[in-house]
N, CA, C and O atoms as CSV, one atom per row, in Angstrom:
chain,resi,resn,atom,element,x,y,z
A,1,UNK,N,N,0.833,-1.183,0.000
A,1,UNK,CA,C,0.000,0.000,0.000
A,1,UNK,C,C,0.878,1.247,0.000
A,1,UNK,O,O,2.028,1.272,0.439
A,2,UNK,N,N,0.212,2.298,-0.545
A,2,UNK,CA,C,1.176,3.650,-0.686
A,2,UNK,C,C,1.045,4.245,0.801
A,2,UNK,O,O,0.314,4.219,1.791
A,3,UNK,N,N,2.264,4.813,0.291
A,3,UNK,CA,C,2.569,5.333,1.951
A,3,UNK,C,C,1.939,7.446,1.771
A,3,UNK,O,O,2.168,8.482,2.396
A,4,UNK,N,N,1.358,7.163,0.914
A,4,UNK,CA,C,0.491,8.366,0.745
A,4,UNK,C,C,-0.882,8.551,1.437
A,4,UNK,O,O,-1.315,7.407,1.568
A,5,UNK,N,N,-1.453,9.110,1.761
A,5,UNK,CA,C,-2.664,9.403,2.418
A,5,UNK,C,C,-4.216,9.389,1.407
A,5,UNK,O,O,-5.425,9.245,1.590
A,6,UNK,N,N,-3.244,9.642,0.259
A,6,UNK,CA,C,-4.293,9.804,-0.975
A,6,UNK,C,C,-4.090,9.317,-2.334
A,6,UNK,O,O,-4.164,9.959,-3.382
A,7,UNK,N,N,-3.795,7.955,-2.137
A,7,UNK,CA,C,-3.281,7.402,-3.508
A,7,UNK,C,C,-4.198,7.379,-4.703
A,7,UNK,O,O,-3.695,7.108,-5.794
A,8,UNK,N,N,-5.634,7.661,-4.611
A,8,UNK,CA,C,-6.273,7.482,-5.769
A,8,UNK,C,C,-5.967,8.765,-6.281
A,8,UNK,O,O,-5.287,8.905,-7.297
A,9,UNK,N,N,-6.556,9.964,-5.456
A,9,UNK,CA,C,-5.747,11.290,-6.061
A,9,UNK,C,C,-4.733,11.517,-6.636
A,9,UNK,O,O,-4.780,12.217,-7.648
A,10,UNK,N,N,-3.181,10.860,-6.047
A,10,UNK,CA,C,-2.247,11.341,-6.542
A,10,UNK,C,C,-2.099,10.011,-7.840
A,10,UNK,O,O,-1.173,10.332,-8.584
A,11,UNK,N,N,-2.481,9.208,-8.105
A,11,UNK,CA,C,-2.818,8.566,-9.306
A,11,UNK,C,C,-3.465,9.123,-10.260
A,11,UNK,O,O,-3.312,9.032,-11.478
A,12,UNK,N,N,-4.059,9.596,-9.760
A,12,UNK,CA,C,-5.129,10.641,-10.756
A,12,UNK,C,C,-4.312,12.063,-11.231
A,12,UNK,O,O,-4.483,12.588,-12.331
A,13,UNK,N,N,-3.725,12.391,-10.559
A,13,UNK,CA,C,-2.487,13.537,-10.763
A,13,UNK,C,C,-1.873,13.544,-11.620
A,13,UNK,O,O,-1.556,14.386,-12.460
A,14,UNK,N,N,-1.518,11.851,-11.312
A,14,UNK,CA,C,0.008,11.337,-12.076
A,14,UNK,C,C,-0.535,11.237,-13.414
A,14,UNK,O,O,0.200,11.797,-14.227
A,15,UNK,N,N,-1.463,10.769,-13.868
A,15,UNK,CA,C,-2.359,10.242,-15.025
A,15,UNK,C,C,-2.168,11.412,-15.685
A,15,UNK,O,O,-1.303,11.585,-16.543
A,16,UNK,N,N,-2.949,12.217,-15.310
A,16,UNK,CA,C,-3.535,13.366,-15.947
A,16,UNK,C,C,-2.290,14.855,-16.601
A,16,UNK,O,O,-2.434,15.689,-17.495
A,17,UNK,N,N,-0.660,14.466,-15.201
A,17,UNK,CA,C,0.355,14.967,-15.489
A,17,UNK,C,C,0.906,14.384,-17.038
A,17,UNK,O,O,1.378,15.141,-17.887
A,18,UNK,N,N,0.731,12.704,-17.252
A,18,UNK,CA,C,1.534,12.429,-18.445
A,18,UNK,C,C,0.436,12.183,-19.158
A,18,UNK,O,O,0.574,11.145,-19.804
A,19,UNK,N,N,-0.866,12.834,-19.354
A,19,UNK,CA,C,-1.462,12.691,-20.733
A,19,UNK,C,C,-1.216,14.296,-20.814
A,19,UNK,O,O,-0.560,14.502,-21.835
A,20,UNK,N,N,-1.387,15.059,-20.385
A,20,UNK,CA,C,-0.961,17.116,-20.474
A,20,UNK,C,C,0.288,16.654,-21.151
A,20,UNK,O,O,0.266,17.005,-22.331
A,21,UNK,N,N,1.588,15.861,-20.769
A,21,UNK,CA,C,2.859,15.895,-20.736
A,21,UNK,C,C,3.151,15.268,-22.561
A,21,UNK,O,O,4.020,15.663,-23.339
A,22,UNK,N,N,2.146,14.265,-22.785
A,22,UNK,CA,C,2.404,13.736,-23.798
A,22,UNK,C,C,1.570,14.255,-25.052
A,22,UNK,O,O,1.695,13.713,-26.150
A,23,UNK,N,N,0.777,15.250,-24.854
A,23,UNK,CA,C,-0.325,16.091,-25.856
A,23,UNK,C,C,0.638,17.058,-26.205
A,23,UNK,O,O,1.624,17.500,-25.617
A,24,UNK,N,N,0.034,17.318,-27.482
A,24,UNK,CA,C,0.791,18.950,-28.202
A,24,UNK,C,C,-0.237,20.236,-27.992
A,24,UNK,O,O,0.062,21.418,-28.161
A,25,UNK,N,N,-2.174,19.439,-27.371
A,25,UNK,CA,C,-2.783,20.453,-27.559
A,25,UNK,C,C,-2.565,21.669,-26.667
A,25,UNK,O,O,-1.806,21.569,-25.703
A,26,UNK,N,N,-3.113,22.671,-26.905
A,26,UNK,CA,C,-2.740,23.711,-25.376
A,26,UNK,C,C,-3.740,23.320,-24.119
A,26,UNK,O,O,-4.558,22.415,-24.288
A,27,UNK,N,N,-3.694,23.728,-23.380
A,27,UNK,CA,C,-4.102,23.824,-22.315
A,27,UNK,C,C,-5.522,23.669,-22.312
A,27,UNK,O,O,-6.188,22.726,-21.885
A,28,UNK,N,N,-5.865,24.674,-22.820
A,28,UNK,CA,C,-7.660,25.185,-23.347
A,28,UNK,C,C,-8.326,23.962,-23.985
A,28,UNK,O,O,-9.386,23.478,-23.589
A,29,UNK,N,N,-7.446,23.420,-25.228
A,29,UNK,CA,C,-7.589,22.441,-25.972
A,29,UNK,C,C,-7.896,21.142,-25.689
A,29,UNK,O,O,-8.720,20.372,-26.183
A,30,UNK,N,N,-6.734,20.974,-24.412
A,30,UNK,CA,C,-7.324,20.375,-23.699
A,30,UNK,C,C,-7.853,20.100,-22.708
A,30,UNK,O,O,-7.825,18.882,-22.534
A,31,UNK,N,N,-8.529,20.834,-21.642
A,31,UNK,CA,C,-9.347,20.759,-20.892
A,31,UNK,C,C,-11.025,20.828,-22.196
A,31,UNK,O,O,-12.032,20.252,-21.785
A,32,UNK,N,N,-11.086,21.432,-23.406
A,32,UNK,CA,C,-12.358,21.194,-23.940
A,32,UNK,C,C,-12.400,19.658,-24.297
A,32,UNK,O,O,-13.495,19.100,-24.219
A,33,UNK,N,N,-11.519,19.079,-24.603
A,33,UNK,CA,C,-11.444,17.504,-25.114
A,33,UNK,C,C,-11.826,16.996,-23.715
A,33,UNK,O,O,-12.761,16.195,-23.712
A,34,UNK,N,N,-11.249,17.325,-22.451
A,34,UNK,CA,C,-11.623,16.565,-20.920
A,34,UNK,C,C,-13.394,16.631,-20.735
A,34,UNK,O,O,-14.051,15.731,-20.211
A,35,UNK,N,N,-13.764,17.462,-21.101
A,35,UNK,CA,C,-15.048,18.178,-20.907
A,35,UNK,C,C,-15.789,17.634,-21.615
A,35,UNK,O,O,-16.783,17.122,-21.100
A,36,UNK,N,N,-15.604,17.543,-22.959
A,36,UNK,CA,C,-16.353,16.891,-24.220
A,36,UNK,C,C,-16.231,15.141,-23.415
A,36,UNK,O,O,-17.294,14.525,-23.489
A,37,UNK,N,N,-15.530,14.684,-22.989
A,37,UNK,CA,C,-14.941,13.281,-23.250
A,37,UNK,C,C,-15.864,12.867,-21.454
A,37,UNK,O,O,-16.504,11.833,-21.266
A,38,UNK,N,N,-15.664,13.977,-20.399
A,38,UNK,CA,C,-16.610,13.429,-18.973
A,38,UNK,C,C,-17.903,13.793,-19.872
A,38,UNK,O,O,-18.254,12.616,-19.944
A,39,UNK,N,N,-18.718,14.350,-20.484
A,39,UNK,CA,C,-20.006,14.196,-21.076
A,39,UNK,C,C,-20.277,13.201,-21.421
A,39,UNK,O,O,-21.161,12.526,-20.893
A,40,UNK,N,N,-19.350,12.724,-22.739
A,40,UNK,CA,C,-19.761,11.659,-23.237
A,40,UNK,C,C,-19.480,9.952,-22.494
A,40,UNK,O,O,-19.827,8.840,-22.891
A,41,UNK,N,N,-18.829,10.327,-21.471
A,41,UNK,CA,C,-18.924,8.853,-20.519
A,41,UNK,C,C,-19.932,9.320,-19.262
A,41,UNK,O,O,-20.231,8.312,-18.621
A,42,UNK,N,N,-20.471,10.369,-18.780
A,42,UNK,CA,C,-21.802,10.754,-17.944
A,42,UNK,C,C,-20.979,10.456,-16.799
A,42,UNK,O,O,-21.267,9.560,-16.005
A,43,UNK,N,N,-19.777,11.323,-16.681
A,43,UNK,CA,C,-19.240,11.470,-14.910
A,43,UNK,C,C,-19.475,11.456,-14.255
A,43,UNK,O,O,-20.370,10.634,-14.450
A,44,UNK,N,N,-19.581,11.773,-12.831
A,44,UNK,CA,C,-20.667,11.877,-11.637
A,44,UNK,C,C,-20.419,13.548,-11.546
A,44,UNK,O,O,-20.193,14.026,-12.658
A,45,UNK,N,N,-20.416,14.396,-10.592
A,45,UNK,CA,C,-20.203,15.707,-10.768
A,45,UNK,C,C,-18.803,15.724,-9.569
A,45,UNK,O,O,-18.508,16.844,-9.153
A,46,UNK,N,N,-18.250,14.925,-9.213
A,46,UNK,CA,C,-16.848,14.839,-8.720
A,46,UNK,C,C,-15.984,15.255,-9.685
A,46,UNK,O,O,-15.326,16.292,-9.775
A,47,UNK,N,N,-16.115,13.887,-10.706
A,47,UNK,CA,C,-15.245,14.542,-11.789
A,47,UNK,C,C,-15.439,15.685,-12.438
A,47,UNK,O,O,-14.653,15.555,-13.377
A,48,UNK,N,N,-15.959,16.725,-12.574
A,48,UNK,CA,C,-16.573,18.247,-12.662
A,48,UNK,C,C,-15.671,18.780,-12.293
A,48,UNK,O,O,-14.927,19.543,-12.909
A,49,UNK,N,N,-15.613,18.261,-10.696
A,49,UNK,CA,C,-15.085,19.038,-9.506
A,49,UNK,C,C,-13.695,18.825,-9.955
A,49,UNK,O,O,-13.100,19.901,-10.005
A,50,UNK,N,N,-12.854,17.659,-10.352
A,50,UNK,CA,C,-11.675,17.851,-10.118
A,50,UNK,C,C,-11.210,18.314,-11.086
A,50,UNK,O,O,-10.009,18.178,-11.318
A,51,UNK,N,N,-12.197,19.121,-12.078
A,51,UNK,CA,C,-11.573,19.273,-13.267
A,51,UNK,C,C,-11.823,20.941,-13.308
A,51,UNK,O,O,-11.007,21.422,-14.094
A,52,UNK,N,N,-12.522,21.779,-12.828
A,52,UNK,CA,C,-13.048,22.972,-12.830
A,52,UNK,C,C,-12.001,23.905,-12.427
A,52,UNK,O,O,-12.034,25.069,-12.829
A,53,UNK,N,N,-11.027,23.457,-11.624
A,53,UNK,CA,C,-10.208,24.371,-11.215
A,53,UNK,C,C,-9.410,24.664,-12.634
A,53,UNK,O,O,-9.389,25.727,-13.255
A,54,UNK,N,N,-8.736,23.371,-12.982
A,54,UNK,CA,C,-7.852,23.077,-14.080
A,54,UNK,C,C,-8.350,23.965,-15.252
A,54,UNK,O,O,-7.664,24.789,-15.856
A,55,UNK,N,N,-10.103,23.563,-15.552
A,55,UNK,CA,C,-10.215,24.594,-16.572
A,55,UNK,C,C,-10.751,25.832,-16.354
A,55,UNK,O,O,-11.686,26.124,-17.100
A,56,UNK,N,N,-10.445,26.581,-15.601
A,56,UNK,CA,C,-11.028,28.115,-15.567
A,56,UNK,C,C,-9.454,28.626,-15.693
A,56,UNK,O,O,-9.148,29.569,-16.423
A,57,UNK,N,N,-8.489,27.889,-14.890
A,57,UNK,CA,C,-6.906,28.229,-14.881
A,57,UNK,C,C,-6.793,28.164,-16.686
A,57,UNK,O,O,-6.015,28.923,-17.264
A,58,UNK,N,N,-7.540,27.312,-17.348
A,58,UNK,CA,C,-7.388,27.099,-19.100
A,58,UNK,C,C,-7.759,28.287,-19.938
A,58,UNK,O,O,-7.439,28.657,-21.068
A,59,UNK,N,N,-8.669,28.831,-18.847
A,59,UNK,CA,C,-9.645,30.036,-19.923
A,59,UNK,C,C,-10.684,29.602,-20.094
A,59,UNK,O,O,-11.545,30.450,-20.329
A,60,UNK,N,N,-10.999,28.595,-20.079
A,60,UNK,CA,C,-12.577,27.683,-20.025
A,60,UNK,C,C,-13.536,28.150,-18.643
A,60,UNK,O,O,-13.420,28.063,-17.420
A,61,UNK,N,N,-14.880,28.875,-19.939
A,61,UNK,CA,C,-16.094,29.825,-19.087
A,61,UNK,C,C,-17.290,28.929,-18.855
A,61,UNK,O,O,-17.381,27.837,-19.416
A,62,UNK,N,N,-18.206,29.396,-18.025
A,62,UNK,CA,C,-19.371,28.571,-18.576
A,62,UNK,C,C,-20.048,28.549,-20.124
A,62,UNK,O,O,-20.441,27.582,-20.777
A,63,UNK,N,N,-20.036,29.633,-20.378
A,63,UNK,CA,C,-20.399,29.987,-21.802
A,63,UNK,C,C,-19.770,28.699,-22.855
A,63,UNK,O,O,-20.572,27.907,-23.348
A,64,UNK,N,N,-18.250,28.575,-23.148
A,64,UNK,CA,C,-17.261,27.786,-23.787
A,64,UNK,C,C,-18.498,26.078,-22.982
A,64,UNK,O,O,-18.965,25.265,-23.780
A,65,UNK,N,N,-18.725,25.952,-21.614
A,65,UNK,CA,C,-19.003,24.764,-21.539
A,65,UNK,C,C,-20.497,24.240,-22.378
A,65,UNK,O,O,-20.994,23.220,-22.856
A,66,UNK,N,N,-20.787,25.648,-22.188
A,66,UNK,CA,C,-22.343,25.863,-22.514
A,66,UNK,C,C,-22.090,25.170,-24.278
A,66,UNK,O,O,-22.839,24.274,-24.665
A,67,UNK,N,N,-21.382,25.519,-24.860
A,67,UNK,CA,C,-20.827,25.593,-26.722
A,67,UNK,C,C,-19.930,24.292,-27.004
A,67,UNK,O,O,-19.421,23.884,-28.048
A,68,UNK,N,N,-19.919,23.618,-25.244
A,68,UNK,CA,C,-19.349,22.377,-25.624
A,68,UNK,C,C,-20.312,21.145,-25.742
A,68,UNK,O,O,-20.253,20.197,-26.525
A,69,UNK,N,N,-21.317,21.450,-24.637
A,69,UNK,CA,C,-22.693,20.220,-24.979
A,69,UNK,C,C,-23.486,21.029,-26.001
A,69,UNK,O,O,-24.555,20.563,-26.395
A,70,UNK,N,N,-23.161,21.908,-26.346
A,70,UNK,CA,C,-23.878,22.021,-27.672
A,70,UNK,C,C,-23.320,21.051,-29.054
A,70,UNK,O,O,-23.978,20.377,-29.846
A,71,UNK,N,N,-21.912,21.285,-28.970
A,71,UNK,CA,C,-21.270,20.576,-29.726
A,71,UNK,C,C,-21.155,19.005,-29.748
A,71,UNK,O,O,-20.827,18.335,-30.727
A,72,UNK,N,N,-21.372,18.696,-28.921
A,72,UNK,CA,C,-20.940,17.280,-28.674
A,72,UNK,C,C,-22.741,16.468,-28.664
A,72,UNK,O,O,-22.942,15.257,-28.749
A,73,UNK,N,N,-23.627,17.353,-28.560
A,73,UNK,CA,C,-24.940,16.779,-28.178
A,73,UNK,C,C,-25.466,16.214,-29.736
A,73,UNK,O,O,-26.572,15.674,-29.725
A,74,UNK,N,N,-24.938,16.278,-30.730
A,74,UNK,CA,C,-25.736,15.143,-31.938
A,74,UNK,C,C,-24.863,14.147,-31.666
A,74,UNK,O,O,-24.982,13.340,-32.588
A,75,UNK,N,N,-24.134,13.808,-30.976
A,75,UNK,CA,C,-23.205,12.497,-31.074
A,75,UNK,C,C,-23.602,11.973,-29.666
A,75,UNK,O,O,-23.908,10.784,-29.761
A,76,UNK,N,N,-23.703,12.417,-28.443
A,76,UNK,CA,C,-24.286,11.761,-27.525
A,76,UNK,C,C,-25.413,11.706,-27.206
A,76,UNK,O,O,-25.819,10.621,-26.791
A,77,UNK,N,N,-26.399,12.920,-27.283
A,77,UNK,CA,C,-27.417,13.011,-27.604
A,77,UNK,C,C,-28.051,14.118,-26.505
A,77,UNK,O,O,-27.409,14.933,-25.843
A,78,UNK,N,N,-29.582,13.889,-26.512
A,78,UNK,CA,C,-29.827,14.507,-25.655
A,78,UNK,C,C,-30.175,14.249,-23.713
A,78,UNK,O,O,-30.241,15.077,-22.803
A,79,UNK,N,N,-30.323,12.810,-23.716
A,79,UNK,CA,C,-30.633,12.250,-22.342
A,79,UNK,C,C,-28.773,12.538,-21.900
A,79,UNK,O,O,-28.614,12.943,-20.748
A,80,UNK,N,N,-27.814,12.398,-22.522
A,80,UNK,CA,C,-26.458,12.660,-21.855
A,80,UNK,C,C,-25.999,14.056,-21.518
A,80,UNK,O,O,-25.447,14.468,-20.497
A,81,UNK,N,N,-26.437,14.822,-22.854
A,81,UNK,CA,C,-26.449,16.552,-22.391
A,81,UNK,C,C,-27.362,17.090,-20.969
A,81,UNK,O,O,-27.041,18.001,-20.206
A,82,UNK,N,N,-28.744,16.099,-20.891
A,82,UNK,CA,C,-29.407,16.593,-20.180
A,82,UNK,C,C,-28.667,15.936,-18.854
A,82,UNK,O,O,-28.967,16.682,-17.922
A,83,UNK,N,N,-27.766,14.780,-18.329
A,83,UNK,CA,C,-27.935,14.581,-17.482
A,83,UNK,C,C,-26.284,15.516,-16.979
A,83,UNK,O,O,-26.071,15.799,-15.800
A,84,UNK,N,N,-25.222,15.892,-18.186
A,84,UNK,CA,C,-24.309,16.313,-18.009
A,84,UNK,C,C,-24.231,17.354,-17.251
A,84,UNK,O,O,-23.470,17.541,-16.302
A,85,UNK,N,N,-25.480,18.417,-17.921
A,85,UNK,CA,C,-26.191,19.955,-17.113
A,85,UNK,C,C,-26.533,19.526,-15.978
A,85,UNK,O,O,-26.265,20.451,-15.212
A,86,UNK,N,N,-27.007,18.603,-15.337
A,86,UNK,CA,C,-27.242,18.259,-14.177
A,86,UNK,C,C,-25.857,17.897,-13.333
A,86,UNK,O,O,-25.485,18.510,-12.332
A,87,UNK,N,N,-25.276,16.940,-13.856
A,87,UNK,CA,C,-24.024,16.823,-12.994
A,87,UNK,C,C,-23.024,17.976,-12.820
A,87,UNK,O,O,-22.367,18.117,-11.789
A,88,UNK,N,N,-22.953,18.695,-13.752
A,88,UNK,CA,C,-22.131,20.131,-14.136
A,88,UNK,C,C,-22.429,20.679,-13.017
A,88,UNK,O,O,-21.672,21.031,-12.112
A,89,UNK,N,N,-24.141,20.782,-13.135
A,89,UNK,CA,C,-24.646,22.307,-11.767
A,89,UNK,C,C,-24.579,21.684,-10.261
A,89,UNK,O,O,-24.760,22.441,-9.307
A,90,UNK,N,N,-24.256,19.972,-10.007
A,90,UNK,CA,C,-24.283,19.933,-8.929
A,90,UNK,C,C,-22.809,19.553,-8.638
A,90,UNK,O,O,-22.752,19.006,-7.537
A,91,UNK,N,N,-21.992,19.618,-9.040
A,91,UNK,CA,C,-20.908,19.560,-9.336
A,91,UNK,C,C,-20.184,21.122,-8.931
A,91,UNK,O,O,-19.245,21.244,-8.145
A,92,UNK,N,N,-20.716,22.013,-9.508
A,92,UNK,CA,C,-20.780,23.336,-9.337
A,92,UNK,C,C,-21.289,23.376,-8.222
A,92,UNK,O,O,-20.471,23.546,-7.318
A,93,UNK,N,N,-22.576,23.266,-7.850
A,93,UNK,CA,C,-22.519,23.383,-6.324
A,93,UNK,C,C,-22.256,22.786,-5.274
A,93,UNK,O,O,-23.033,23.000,-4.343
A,94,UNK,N,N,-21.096,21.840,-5.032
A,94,UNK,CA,C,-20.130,21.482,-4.570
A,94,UNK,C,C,-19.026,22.181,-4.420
A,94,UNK,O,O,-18.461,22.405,-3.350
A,95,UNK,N,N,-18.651,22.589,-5.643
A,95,UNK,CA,C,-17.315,23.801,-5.146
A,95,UNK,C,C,-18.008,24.940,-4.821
A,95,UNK,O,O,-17.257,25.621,-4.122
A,96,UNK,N,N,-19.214,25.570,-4.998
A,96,UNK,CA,C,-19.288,26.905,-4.457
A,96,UNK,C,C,-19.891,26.502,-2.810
A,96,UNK,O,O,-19.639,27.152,-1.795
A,97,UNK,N,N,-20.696,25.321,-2.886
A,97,UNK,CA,C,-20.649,25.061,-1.424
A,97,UNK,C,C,-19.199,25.008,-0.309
A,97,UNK,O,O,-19.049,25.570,0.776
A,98,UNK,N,N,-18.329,24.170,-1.020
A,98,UNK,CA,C,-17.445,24.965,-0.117
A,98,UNK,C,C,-16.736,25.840,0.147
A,98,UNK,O,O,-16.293,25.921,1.293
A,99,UNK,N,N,-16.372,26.849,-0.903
A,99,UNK,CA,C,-15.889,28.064,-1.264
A,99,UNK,C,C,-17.113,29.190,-0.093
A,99,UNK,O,O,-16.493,30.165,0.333
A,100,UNK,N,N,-18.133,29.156,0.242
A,100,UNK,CA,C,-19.482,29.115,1.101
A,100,UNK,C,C,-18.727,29.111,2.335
A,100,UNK,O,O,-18.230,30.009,3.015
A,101,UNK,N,N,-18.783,27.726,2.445
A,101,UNK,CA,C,-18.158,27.290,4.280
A,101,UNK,C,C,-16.587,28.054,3.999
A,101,UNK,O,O,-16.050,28.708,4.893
A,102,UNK,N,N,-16.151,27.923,3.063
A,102,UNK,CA,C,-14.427,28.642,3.567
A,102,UNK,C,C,-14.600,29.999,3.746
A,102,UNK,O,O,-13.861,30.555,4.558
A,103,UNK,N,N,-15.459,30.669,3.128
A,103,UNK,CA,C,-15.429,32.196,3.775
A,103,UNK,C,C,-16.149,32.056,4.752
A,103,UNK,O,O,-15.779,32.884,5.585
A,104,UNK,N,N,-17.327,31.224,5.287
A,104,UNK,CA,C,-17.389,31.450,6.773
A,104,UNK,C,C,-16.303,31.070,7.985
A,104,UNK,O,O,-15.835,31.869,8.795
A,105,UNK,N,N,-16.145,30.256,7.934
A,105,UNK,CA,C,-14.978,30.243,8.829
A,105,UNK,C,C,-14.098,31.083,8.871
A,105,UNK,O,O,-13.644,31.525,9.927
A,106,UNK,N,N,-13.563,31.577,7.225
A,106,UNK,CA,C,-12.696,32.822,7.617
A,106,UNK,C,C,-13.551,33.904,8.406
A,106,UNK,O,O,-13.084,34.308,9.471
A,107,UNK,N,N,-14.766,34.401,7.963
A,107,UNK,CA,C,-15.280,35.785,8.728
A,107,UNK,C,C,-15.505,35.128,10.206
A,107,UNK,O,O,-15.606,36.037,11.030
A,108,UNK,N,N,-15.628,33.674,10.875
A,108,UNK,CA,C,-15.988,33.705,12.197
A,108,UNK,C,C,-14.562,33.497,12.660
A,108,UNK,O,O,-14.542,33.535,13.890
A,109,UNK,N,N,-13.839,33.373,12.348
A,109,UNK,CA,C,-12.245,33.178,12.661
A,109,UNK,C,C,-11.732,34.772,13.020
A,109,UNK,O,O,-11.413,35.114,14.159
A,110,UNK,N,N,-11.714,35.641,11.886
A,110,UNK,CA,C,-11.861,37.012,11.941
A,110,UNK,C,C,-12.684,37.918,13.177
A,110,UNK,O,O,-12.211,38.874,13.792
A,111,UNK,N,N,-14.055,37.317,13.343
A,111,UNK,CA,C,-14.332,38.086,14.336
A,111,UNK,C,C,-14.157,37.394,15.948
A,111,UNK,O,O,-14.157,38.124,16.939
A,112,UNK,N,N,-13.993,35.716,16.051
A,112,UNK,CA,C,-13.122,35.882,17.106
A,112,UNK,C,C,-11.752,36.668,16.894
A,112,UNK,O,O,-12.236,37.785,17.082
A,113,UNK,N,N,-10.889,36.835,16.733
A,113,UNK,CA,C,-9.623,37.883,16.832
A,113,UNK,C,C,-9.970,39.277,16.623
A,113,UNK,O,O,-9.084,40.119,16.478
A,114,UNK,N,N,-11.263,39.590,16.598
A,114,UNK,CA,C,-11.457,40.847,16.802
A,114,UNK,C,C,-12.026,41.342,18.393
A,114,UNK,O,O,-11.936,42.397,19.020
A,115,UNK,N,N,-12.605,40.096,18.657
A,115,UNK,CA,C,-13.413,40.038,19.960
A,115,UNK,C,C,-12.173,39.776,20.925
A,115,UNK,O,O,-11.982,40.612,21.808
A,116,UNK,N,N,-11.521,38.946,20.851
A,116,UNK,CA,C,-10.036,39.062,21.499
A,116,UNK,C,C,-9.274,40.172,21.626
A,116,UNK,O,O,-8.715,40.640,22.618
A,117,UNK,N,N,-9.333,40.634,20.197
A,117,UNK,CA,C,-8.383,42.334,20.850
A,117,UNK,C,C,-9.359,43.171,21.452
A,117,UNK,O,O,-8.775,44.049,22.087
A,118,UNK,N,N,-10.824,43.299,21.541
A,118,UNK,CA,C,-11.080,43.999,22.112
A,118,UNK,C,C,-11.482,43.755,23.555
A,118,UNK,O,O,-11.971,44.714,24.153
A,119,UNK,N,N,-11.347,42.634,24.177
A,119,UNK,CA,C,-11.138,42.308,25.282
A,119,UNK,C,C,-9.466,42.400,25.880
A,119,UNK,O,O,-9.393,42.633,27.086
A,120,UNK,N,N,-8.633,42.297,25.414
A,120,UNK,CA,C,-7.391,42.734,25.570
A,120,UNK,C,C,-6.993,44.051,25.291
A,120,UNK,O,O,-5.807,44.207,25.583
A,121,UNK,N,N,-7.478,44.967,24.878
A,121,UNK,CA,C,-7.459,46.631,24.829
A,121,UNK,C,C,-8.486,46.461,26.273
A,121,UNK,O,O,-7.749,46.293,27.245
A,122,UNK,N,N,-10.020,46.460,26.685
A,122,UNK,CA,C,-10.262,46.662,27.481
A,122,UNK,C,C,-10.124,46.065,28.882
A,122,UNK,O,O,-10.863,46.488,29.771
A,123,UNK,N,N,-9.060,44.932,29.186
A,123,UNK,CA,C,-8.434,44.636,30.078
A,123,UNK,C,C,-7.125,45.557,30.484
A,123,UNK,O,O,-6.789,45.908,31.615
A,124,UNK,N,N,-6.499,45.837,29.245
A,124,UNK,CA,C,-5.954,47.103,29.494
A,124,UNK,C,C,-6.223,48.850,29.979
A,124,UNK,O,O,-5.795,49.890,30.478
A,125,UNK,N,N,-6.864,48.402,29.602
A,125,UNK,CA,C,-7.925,50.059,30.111
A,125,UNK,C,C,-8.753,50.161,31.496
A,125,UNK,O,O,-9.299,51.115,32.049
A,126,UNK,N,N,-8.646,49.013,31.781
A,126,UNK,CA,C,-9.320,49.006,32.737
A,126,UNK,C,C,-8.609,48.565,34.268
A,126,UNK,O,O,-9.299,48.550,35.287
């Protein structure tokens, strides 16, 4: 067993490092081929997730995703476009759900250390 904490991830890393490594397309190019290619096998919206960072860092908008199940929908059709938009948006709301919880914790993190200095100014003052 790997002495990693997260071997399917960093398999998935590794994968994804030597197919980027062994392509000539750009970046953009290919994250639209990744996109076109989780449609047409009906991903779950994980794989969305691990791929969303990668392509917005590509230049890839919703719009571009929007022009990609357009494109790809006479060849897979429409029950796969329809279920892709579904996995996409919950997929999507997965990362904005936690992007959600990470700014709360930052603002309740923030206002304990605000509530702290102002109990430590008025221990001083007093």
């Amino acid at each position: 067993m790997s002495e990693s904490d997260t071997p399917v991830r960093d398999t998935l890393a590794m994968m994804t490092a030597a197919s980027i490594e062994n392509s000539d397309l750009s970046a953009r190019e290919h994250m639209i081929a990744r996109i076109a290619a989780l449609i047409a096998v009906d991903a779950p919206p994980a794989s969305y997730v691990l791929n969303v960072g990668v392509a917005a860092d590509a230049g890839i908008t919703l719009d571009d995703v929007q022009d990609i199940l357009v494109a790809v929908a006479p060849i897979v059709g429409a029950p796969r476009v329809g279920s892709a938009v579904t996995r996409i948006a919950e997929g999507l709301g997965i990362v904005i759900e936690a992007a959600v919880e990470e700014a709360l914790e930052a603002e309740a993190e923030a206002e304990a250390e605000a509530e702290a200095e102002a109990e430590a100014e008025a221990e001083e003052a007093g």
